[in-house]
N, C-alpha and C positions, 0 to 999 in steps of 0.2 A: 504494500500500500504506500505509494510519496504522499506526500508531505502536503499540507496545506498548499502551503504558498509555490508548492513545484506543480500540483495537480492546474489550480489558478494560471500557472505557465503555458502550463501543456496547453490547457483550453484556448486561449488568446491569440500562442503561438499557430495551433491546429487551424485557428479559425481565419487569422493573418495569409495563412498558406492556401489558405481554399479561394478565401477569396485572388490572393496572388494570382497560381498558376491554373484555379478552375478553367477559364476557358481554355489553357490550351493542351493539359492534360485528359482532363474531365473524360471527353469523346473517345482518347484512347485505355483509359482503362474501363472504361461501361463495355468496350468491345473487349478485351484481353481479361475474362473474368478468371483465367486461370494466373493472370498476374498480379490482380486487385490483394488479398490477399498479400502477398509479398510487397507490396508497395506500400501498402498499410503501417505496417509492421517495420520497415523502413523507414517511414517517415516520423513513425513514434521512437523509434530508437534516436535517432536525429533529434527529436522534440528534449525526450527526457537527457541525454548526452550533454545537448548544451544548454537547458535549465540546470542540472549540477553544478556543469562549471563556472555558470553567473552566479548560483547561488554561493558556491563555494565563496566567489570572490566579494559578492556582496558582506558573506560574513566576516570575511576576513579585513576588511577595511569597512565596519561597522556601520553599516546603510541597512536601512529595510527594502525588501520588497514588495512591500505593499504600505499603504497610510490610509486610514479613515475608511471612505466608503468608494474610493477613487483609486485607479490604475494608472501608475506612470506610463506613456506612452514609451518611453525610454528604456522598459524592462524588455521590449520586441527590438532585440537589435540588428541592422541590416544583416549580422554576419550567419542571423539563424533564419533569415528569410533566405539567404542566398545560399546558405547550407541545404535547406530544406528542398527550397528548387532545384539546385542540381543534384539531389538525392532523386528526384521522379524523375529528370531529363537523361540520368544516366540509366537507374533502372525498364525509360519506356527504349532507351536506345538497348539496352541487352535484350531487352524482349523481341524487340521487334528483327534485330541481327539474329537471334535464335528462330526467327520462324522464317526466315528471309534461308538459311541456312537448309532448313529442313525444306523449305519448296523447293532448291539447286537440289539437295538432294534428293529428292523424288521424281524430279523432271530429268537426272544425269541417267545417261546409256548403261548399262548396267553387263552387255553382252560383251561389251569389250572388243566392239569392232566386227563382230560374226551380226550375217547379214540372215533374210527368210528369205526361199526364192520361190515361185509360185509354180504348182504343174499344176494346171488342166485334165479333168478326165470329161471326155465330150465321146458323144455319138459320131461323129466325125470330124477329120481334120481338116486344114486348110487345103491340103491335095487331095480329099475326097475319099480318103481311108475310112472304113467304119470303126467304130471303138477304140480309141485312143487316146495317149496320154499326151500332152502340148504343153514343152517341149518331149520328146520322146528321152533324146539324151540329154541330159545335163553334168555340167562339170561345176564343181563348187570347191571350197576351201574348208578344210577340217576346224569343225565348229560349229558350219553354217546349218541352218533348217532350211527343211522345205516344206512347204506349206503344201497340201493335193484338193484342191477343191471341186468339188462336185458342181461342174459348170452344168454337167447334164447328170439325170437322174439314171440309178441301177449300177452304179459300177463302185469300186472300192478300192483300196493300195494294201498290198503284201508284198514282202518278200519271197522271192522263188527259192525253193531248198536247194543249198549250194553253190549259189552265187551271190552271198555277200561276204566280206574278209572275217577273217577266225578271231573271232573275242566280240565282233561287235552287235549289238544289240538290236533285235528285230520290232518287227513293230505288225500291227495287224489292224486297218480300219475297218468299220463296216460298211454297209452297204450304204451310199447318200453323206456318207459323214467325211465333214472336212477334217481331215487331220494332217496335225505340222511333228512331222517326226526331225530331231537333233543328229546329226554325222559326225560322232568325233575321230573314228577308226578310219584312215585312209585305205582307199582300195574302191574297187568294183562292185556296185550296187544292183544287181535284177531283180526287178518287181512286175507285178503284173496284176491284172482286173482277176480275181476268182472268177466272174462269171463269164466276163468272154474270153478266157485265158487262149482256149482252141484256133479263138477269130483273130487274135495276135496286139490285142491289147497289152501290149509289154513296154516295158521302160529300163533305161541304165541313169542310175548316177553314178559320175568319179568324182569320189572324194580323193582332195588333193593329185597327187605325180603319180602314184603308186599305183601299179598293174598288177600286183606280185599275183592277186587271182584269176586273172585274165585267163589263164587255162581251165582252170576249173568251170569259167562262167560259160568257155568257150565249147566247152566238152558237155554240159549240162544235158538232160534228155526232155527236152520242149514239144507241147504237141501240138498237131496240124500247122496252121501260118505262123506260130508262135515261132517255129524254128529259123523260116525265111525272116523273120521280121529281126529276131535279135538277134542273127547275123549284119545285117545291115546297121543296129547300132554299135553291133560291136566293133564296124572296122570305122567308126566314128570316134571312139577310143584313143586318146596320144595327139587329137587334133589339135589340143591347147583350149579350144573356145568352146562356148554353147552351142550347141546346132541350131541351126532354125526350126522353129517353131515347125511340126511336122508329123 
């Protein structure tokens, strides 16, 4: 509990401050109610800090702080109105650097430079293929996704048994649904539509340089067009670039 004539401080001081910096703090702590709280509490440690140390000095060179029924106007000294202020000017400035921070942080790239690239599964291609995937081949860089989106209905993205590289992880969409599968393991990718597998809906990605399963993808046992078809991407293979859309 302080003291009479320090509580009498506090009040004067308190009231000194609101009206001071009310208009230009006021707006931003009604908005930052996770701040109010701490600015509070701030400004009373402020208040009571440097009521001590006047009172101390008052006692000490034998003055009152208070007389009859009247408030010296001289007990509100400029150094606690300017203390008081730039206790909220620097607390709305950490507040507001902390959530200035947190929006960079939310809005920064988080992939580290690994991109999404898009395939198509359509009823037909731009050369009049039936059931396929646009681009057919794709080359990408270890990290990257691909996104498979169901531009047309009834088709899906697997993996073919045996032609993706040893360790890396398969994937399986269903039927209609867009899925973005991750490539970290470099090497040779064969996928295909489950349901028109036969009609040669097939696809490759190269992830990164690496061919090392190229034979295996090469040797594979594909049925009906499926086998003419990923022949043709496979000597697409080593070209450096994306093929055209196809």
């Amino acid at each position: 509990m302080l003291p009479a004539n320090l509580q009498m401080r506090q009040h004067i001081i308190l009231s000194a401050l609101t009206a001071e910096v009310k208009p230009y703090v006021l707006g931003r702590v009604q908005r930052r109610s996770r701040n109010a709280v701490w600015l509070g509490s701030l400004c009373k440690t402020l208040v009571i800090a440097e009521g001590a140390r006047s009172n101390k000095g008052l006692k000490m060179s034998g003055k009152k702080s208070f007389g009859g029924s009247g408030v010296s106007s001289r007990l509100i000294s400029r150094r606690s109105l300017l203390a008081g202020s730039a206790g909220l000017t620097v607390a709305a400035a950490i507040g507001g650097g902390r959530r200035a921070s947190a929006q960079e942080s939310d809005s920064g790239q988080s992939s580290g430079g690994a991109q999404t690239h898009e395939v198509q599964m359509v009823n037909k291609d731009p050369e009049g293929r039936p059931m396929q995937f646009v681009p057919a081949y794709l080359k990408i860089a270890p990290g990257d996704s691909v996104k498979f989106v169901a531009t047309d209905k009834g088709h899906n993205s697997e993996p073919i048994l045996g032609m993706i590289p040893e360790g890396a992880e398969t994937w399986k969409g269903k039927i209609n649904e867009e899925i973005t599968v991750t490539f970290d393991v470099e090497g040779i990718y064969g996928y295909k539509c489950l349901p028109h597998f036969a009609l040669g809906m097939v696809g490759i990605i190269q992830v990164g340089d690496s061919t090392e399963n190229l034979d295996s993808a090469e040797t594979a046992k594909l049925p009906g067009k499926a086998k003419s078809r990923m022949a043709e991407l496979i000597a697409q293979v080593g070209n450096g670039a994306t093929a055209p859309a196809n």
